[in-house]
Backbone as a chain_set.jsonl record, in Angstrom:
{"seq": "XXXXXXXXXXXXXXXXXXXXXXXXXXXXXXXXXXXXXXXXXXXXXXXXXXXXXXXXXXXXX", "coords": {"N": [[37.797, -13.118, 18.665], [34.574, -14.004, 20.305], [33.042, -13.47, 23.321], [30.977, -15.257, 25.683], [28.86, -14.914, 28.481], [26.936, -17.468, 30.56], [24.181, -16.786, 31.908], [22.206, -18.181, 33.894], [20.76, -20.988, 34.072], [18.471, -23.179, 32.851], [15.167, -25.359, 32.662], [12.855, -26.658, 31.268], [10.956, -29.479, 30.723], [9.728, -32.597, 29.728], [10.981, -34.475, 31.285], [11.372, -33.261, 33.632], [11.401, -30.482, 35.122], [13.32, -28.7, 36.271], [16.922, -27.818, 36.187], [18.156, -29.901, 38.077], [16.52, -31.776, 38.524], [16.141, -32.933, 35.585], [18.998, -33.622, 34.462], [19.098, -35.548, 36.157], [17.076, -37.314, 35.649], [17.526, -37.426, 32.428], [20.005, -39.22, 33.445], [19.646, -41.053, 34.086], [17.998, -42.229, 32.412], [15.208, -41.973, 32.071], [11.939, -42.119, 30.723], [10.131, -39.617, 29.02], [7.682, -40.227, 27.237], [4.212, -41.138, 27.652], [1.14, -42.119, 28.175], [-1.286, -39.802, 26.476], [-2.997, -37.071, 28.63], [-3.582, -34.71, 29.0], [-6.125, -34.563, 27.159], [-8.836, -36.087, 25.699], [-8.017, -38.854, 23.9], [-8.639, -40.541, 22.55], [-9.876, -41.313, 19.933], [-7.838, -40.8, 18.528], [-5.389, -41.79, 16.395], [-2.169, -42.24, 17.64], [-1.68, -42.216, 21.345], [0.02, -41.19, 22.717], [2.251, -39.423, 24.131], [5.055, -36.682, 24.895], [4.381, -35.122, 27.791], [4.846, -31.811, 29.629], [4.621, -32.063, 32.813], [3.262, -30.988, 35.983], [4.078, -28.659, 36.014], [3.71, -24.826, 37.042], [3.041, -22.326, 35.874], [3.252, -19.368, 36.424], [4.871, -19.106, 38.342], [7.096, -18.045, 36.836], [6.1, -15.654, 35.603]], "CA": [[37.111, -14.159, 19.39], [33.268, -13.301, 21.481], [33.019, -14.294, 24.496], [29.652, -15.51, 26.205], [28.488, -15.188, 29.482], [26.074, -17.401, 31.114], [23.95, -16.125, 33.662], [21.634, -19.061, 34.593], [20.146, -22.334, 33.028], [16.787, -23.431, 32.763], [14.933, -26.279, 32.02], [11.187, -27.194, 31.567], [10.955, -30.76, 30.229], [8.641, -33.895, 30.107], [11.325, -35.897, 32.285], [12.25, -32.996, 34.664], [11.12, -29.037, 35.191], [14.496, -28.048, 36.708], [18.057, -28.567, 35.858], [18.569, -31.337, 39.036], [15.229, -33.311, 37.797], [16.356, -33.032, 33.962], [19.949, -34.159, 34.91], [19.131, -36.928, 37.137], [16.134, -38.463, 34.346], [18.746, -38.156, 31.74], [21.616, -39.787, 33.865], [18.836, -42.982, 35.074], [17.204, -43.068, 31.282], [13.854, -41.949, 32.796], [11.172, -41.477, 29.497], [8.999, -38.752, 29.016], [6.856, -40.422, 26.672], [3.283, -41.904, 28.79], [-0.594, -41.792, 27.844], [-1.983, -38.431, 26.908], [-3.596, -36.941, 30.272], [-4.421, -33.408, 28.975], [-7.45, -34.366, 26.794], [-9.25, -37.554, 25.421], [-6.972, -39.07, 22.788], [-9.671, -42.076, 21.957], [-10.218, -41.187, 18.595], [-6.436, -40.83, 17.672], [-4.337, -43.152, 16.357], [-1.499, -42.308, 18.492], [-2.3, -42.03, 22.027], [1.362, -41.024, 23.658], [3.286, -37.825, 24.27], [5.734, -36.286, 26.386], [3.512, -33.598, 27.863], [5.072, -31.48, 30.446], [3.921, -32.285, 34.033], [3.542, -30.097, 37.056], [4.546, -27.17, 35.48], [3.51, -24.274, 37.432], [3.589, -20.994, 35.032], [2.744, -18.264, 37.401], [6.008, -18.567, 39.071], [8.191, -17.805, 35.848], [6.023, -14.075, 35.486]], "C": [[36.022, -13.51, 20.255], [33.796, -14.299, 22.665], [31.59, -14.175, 24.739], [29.95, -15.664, 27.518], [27.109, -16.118, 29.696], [25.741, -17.468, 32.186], [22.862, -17.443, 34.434], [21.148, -20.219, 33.849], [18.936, -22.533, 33.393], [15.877, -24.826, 31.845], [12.943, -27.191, 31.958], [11.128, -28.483, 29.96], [9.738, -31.892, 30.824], [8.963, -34.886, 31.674], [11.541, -34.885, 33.856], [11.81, -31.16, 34.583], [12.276, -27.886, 36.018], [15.434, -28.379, 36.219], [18.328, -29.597, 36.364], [17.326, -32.269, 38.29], [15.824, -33.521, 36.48], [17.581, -33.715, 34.005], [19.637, -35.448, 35.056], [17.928, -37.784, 36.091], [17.039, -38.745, 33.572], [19.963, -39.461, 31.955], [20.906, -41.251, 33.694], [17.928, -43.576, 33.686], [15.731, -43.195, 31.403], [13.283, -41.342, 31.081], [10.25, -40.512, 29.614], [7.683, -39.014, 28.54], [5.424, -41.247, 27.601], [2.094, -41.079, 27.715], [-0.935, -40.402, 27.737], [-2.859, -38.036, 27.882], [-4.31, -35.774, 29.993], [-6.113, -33.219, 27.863], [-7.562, -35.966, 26.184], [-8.856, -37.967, 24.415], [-7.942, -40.598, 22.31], [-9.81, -42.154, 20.634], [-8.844, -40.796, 17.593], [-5.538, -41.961, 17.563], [-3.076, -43.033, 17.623], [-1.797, -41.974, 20.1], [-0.852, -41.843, 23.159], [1.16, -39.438, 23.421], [3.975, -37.718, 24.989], [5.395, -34.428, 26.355], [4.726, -33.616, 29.602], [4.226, -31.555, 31.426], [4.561, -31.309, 35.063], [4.251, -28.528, 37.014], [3.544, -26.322, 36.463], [3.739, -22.837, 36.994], [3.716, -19.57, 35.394], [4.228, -18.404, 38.094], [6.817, -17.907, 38.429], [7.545, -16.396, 35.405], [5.999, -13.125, 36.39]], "O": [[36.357, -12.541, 20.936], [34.513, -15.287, 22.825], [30.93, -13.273, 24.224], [30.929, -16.297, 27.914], [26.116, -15.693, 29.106], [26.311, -17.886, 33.194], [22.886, -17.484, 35.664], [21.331, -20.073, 32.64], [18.436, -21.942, 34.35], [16.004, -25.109, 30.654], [12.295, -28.028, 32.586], [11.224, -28.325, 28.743], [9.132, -31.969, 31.892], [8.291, -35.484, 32.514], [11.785, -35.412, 34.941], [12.172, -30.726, 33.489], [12.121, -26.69, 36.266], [15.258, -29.406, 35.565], [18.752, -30.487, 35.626], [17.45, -33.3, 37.628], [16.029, -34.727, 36.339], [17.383, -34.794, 33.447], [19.855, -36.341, 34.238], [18.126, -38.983, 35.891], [17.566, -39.857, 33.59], [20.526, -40.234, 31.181], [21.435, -42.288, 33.292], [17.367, -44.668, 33.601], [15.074, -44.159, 31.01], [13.864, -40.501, 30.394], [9.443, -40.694, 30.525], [6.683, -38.456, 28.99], [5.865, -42.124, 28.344], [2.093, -40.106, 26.96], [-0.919, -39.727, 28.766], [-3.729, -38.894, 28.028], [-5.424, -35.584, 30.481], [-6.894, -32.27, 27.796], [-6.668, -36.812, 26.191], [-9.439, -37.346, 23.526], [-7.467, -41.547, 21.687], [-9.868, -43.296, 20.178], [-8.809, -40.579, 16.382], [-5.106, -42.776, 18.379], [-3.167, -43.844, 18.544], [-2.493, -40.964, 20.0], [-0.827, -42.365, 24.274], [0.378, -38.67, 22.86], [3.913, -38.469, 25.963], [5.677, -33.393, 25.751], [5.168, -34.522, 30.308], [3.068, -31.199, 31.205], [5.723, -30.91, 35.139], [4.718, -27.697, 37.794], [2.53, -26.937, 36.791], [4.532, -22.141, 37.628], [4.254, -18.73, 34.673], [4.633, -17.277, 38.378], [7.46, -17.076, 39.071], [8.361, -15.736, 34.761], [5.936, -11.945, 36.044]]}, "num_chains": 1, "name": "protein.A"}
């Protein structure tokens, strides 16, 4: 039989960029999906996503 350790969790998501935000969207049924924001989606048929928000990438190097 292995055994696994884990050492921490992690979570970068549409609904939630921590474990407590990702949790607590899941628990309340919060969607990720909303209007594309990161460029001009006019000329595409679909005009959703679930883009990650508020991400901050400079902290995680």
């Amino acid at each position: 039989m292995k055994r696994v350790v884990v050492t921490g969790l992690g979570a970068i998501t549409p609904i939630g960029n921590n474990i407590n935000a990702y949790l607590n969207g899941l628990q309340n049924g919060v969607s990720g999906a909303n209007l594309i924001t990161r460029f001009d989606a006019i000329n595409f048929k679909t005009q959703f996503a679930c883009e990650v928000k508020k991400l901050q990438p400079r902290r995680f190097s």
